[in-house]
C-alpha positions in Angstrom: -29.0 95.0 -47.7 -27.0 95.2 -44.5 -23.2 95.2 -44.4 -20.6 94.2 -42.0 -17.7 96.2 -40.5 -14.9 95.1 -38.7 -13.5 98.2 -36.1 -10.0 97.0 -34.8 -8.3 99.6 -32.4 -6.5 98.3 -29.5 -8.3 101.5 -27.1 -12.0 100.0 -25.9 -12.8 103.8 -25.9 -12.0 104.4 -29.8 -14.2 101.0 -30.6 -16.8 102.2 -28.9 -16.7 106.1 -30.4 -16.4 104.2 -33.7 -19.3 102.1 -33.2 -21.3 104.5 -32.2 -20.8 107.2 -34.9 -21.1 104.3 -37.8 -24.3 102.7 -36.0 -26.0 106.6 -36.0 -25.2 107.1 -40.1 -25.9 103.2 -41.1 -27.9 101.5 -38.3 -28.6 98.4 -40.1 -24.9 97.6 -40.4 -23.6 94.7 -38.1 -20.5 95.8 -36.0 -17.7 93.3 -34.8 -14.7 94.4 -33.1 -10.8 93.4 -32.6 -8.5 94.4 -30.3 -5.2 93.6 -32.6 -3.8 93.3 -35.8 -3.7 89.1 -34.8 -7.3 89.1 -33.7 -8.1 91.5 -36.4 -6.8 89.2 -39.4 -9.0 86.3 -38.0 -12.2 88.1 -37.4 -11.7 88.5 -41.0 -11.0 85.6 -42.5 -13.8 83.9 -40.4 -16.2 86.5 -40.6 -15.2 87.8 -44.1 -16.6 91.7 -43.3 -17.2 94.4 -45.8 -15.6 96.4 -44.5 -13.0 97.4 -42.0 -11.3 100.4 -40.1 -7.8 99.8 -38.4 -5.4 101.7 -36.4 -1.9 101.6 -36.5 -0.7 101.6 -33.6 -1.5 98.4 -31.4 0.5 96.0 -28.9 2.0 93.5 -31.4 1.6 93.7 -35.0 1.0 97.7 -36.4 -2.1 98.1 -37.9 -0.2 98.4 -41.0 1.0 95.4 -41.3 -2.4 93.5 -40.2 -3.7 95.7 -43.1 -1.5 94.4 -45.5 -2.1 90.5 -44.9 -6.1 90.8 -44.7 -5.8 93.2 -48.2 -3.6 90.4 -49.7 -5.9 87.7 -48.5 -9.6 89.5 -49.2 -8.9 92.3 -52.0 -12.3 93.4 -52.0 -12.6 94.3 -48.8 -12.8 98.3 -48.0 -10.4 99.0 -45.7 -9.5 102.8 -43.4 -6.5 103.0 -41.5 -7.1 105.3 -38.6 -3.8 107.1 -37.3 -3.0 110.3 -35.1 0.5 110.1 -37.1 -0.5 111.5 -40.4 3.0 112.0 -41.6 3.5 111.6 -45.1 5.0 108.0 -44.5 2.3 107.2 -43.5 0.1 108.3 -46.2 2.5 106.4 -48.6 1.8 103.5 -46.6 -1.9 103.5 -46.8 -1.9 104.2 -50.8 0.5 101.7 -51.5 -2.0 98.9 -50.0 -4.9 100.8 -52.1 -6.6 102.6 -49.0 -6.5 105.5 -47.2 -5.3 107.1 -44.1 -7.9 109.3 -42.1 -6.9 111.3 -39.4 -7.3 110.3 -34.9 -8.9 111.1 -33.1 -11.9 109.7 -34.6 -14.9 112.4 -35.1 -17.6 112.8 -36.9 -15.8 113.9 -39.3 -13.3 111.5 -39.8 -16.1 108.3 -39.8 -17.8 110.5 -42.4 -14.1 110.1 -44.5 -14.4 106.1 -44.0 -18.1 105.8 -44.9 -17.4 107.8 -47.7 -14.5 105.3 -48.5 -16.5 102.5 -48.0 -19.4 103.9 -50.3 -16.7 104.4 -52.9 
């Protein structure tokens, strides 16, 4: 069965690295994409993904905070906060909404983290 992921980071670049990296391990998932934390929160609640990666720091509302409406709206969605600031404060952060923080900028390695999440 194919699932859905939402990849909200306001750099076209990241989006794209995402995509591409998710589409090579699970390329019968369907990709959608959101530039904000705004765009990001509808995209879900039309949409209504299985999952979702976010970054932090966008123009307008942190990815944090996005993350906390659209995890308070749909709990069952599995959702990775992407973030080169991996201070502790921001690991708080991402438990206390029930996810997890994974480390910019994205490789292999770190979509491997969020598929691994998402599998969970």
């Amino acid at each position: 069965m194919s699932k859905t992921v939402l990849v909200v980071d306001d750099s076209k670049i990241s989006r794209m690295f995402i995509r591409q990296h998710i589409s090579a391990k699970q390329p019968t998932w369907i990709i959608s994409e959101a530039a904000t934390g705004e765009d990001a929160i509808a995209a879900i609640d039309a949409e209504q993904p299985d999952y979702c990666t976010m970054d932090i720091n966008m123009p307008g509302m942190l990815g944090t905070d996005a993350a906390k409406i659209i995890l308070e709206r749909h709990p069952g969605i599995r959702l990775v906060i992407f973030s080169a600031n991996v201070q502790e404060t921001y690991q708080e952060q991402a438990r206390a909404l029930g996810t997890i923080l994974v480390s910019k900028p994205v490789t292999e390695t770190s979509i491997g983290q969020a598929l691994d999440y998402f599998a969970g």
